[in-house]
TIGUTOR-775471 format. One record per residue: x, y, z of N, C-alpha, C in turn. Coordinates in steps of 0.2 Angstrom, whole numbers, plus 5000, padded with zeros to 4 digits. Example, Ala and Ser with C-alpha at 12.3 -4.5 7.8 and 13.67 -1.06 7.14 Angstrom:
BEGIN
506649725039506249785039506649845039
506449895035506849955036506450005039
This chain:
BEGIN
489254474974488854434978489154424985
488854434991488954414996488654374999
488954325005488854285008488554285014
488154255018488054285027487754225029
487954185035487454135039487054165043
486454115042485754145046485754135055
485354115058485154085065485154015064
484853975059484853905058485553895054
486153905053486853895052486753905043
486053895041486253885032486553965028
486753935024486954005021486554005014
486554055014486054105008486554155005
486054174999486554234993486254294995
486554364997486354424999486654464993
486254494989486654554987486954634989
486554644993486654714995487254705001
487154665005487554665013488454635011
488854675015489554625016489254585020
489754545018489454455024489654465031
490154495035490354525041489554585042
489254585040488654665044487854615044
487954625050487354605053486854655055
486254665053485954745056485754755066
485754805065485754805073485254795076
484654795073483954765078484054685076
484554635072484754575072485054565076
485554605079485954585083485554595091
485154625092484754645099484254585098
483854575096483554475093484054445095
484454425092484754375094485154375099
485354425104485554425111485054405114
484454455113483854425119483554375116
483654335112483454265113484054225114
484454225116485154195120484854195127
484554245130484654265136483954225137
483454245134482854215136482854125136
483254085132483554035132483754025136
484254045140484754045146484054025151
483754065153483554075159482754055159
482554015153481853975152482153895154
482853865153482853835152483753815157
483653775161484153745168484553725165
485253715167485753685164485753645165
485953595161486053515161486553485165
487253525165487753515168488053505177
487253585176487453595184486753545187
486453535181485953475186486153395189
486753375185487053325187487253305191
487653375192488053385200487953375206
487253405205486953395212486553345211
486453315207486153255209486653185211
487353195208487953175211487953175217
488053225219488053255226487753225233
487153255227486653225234486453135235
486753085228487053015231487253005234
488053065234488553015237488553045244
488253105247488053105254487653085257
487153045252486552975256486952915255
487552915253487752865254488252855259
488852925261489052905266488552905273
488052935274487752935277487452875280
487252825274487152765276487652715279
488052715276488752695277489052705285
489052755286488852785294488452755300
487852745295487552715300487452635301
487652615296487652565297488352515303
489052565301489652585306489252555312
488952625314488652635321488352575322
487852545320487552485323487952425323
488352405318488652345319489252355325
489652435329489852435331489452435340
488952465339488352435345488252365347
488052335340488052245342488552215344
489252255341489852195343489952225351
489852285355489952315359489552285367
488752285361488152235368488652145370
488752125362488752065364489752055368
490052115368490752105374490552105380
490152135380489952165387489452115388
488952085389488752005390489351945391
489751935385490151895387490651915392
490651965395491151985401490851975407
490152005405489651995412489451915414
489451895409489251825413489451775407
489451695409489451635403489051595402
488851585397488151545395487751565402
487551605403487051635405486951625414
487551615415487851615422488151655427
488151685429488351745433488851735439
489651735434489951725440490451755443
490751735449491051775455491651815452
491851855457492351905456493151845451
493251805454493651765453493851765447
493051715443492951705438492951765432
492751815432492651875427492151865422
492751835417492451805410492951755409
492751695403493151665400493851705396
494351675397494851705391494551685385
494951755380494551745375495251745370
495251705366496051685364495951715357
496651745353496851775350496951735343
496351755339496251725332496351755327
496751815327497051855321496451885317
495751905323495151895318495051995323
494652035319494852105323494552105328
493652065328493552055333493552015341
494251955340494351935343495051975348
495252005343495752045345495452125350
494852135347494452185351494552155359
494052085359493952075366494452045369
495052045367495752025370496152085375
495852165370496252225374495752225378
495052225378494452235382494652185390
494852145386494952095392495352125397
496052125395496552145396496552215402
495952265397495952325401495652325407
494952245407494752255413495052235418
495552175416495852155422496252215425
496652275422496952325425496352365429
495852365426495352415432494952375436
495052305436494852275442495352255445
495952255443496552245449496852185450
497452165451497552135450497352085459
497552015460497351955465497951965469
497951965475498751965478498951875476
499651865477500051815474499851765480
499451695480499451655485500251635487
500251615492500751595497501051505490
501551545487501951475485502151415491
502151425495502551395499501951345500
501351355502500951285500500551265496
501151275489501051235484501451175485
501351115484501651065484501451005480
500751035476500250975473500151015467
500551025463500251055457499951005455
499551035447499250995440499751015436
499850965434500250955426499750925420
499650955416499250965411499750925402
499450875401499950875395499450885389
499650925384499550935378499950945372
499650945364499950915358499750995355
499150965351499051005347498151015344
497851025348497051015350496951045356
496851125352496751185356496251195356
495751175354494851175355494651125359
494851055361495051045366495451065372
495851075371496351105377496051165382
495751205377495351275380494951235383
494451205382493751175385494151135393
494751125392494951065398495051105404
495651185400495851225403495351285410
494751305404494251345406493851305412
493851235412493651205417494151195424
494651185422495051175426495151245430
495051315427495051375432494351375434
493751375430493251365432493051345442
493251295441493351245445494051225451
494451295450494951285455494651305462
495251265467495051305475495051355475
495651415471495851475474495251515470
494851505468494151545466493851565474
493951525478493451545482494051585487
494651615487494951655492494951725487
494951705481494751775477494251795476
493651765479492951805480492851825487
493251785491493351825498493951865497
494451885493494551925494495251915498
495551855501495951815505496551845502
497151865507497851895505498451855510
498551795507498751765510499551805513
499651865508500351895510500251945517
499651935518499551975526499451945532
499351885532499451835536498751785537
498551805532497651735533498051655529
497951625533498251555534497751515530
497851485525497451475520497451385518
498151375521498351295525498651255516
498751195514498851205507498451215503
498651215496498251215491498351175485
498051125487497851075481497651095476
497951065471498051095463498451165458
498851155464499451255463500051225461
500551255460500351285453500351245449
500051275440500051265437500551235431
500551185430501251165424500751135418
500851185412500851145405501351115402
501351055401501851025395501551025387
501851065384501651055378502151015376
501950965371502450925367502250965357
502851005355502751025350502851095351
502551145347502551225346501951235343
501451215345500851245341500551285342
500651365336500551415340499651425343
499351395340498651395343498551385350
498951315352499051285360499351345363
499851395361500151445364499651515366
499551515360498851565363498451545368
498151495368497851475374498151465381
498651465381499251455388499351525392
499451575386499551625386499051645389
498551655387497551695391497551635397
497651595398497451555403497951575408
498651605407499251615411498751685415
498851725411498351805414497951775417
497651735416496751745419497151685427
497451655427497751605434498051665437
498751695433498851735438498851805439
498251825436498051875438497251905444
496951855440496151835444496351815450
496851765449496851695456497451715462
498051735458498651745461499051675460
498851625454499051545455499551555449
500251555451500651525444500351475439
500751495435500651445429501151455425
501551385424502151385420502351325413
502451365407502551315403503151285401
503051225399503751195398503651145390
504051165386503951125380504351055379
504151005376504350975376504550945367
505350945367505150935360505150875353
504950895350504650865349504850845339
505350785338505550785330505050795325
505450835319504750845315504650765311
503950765310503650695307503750685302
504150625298504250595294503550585289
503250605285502550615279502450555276
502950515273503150455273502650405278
503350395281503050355289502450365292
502050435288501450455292500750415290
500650425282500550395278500350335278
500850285279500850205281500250195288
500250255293499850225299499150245298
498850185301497950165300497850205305
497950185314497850185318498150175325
498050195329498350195334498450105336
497750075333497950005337498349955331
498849985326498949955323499949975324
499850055327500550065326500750085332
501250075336501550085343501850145342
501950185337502250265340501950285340
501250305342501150375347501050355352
500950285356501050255361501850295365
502250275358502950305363502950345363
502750415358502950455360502750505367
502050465368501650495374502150475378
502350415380502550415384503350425384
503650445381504150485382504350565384
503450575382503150655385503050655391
502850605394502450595400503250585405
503650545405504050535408504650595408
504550655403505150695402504850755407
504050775405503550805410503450805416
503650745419503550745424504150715427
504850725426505450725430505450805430
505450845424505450905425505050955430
504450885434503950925438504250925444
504350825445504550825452505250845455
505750865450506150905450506350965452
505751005448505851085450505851125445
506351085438506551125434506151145430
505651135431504951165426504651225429
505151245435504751315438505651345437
505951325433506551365430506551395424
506251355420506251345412505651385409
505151415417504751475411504851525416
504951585414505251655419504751685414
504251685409503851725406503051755411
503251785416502551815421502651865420
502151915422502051975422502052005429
502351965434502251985442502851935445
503051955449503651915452503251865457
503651815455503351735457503951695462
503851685468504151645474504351575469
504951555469504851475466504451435473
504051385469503651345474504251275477
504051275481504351205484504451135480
504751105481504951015475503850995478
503750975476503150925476503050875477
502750865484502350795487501950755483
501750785478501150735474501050765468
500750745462500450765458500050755452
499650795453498950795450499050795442
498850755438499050735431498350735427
498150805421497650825417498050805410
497450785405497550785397497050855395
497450865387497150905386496250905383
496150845383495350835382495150795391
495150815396494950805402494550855404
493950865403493750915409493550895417
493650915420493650875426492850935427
492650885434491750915437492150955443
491450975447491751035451491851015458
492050945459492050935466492650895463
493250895459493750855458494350855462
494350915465495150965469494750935474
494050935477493950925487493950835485
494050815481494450735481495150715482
495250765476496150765479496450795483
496050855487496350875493496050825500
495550785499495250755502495650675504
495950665498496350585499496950595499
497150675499498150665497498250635505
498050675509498450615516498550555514
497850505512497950425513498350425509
498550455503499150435497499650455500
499850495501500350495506500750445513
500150405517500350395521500150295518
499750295513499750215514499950205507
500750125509501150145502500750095498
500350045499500050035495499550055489
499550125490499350155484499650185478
499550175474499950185468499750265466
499050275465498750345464497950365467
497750415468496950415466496650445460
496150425459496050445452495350475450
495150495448494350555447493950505444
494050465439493750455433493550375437
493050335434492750275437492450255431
492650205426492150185420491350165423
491550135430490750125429490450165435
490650235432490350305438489750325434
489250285432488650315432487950285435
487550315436486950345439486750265440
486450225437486250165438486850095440
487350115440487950075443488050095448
487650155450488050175458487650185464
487450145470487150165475487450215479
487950215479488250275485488850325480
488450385479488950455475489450455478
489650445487490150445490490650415493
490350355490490850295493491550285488
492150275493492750275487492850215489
493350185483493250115481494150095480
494250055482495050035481494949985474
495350015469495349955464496249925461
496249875459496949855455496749875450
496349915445496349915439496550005439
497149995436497250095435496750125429
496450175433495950205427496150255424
496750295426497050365424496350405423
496550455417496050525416495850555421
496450585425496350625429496450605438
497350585438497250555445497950585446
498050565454498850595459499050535460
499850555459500350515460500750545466
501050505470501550565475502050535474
502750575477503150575476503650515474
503550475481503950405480503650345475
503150375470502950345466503250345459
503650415458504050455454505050435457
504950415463505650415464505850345465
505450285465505350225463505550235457
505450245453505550245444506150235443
506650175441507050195435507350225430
């Protein structure tokens, strides 16, 4: 008895065949129907592939385009924010706002952007130090969303915006006479790198736009006791942040009317003339925005503060400067009540001090 599997794998009993012999027109059968099987019928394997395939290149494909657009819309909306600010169109001076450095990519995008324009728009010739003699000294803590907003107004709104859109190069002899609100001095009290970053884009954009130094000077500041912190309600309950201000205020501004605060920053990107000791000066907080006729008042009253010693300061701000309390927008007014928020002091008002 011999054995032999068929086409459907069963095995059956054959008497006459060894189990190895298959006949030859069985073997021609069952090759051409291998073949005809093959080729009636598509592989399973290779149909996968390509349906693989053809996913994953609609998918990078999608992926691409999507790239492309969101790199379009971030690119329309830099180029708007450079061209102009909420919807403002302004002079060669201005540019655009600084745009401060938030560790975010697109922030960092429109920082080299910035950066770049200022080089293909060229840098401001350096105004004449020598008639700076009325800086702003700015004091700030730690409220850099404030700070920005006070800062952006204060260039917004400087005098040397209008010798940068004429184009004025005081180093070739156009007589420009002083300039009220130059340079620049921030007191920071603390390290806060936020308030830094913002000092920093505000420095580039003074003195490169303007040609206006701008110099920081930190003032420092003990770390705070969590404890002690804890226990305080409010300002009208506890006297230290009364002192501390005014330990800032007084450290700030001996280092102004001194000098030494155009010693204590050497961080510019262009060589800077030291400016002269200072006849008066103009005193910002970092939540002040000042309006845009603020500097043609302080260059408007530094004579009378200068020549009549009865004056202690002048000052920008009026509690009751509005609209229905005032008949006359131009009339200035002597008062004994100090109003601060934005006023000048001169010199022998600082050298009076104890």
């Amino acid at each position: 008895m011999f054995r032999r599997r068929n086409y459907s794998g069963n095995a059956h009993e054959h008497e006459d065949e060894p189990s190895d012999f298959i006949p030859i027109h069985q073997i021609r059968n069952h090759t051409n129907t291998k073949n005809d099987a093959s080729m009636s019928k598509p592989s399973l394997f290779a149909y996968r592939y390509v349906t693989k395939g053809i996913i994953i290149f609609r998918s990078v494909v999608a992926v691409v385009i999507l790239l492309c657009i969101l790199w379009g819309c971030l690119i329309i909306k830099i180029v708007r924010d450079i061209s102009n600010d909420y919807g403002n169109v302004l002079p060669r001076g201005l540019i655009a706002r600084p745009k401060i450095e938030r560790h975010r990519f697109g922030d960092r995008l429109r920082q080299r952007i910035k950066k770049l324009e200022l080089k293909l728009e060229g840098r401001s010739p350096m105004l004449d130090t020598d008639q700076m003699e009325s800086p702003v000294l700015v004091f700030t803590f730690k409220r850099a969303d404030y700070f920005e907003r006070a800062m952006w107004k204060l260039y917004q709104n400087h005098p040397a915006q209008k010798y940068a859109s004429q184009n004025i190069n005081t180093q070739q002899g156009h007589d420009i006479g002083r300039i009220v609100g130059a340079p620049i001095i921030i007191s920071q009290d603390g390290d806060d790198p936020e308030v830094k970053a913002v000092i920093e884009s505000y420095r580039e954009a003074f003195e490169i736009n303007l040609g206006v130094p701008l110099y920081r000077i930190e003032h420092y500041r003990p770390p705070e006791d969590k404890q002690e912190k804890s226990h305080v309600e409010s300002w009208d309950t506890d006297p230290k942040p009364y002192q501390d201000l005014a330990r800032h205020y007084g450290w700030a501004l001996e280092q102004t009317f001194t000098g030494v605060a155009y010693d204590l920053d050497a961080q510019h990107d262009r060589h800077i003339s030291k400016p002269p000791l200072p006849k008066r000066v103009i005193i910002l907080e970092e939540d002040i925005e000042i309006a845009t006729d603020f500097f043609s008042l302080m260059n408007a009253t530094a004579d009378i503060l200068d020549s009549d010693d009865t004056l202690l300061a002048v000052s920008g701000y009026n509690d009751n400067g509005k609209t229905q309390h005032v008949a006359d927008p131009k009339r200035l007014v002597r008062s004994d009540f100090f109003p601060g928020l934005g006023w000048m002091m001169p010199r022998r008002g600082w050298d009076g001090v104890d």
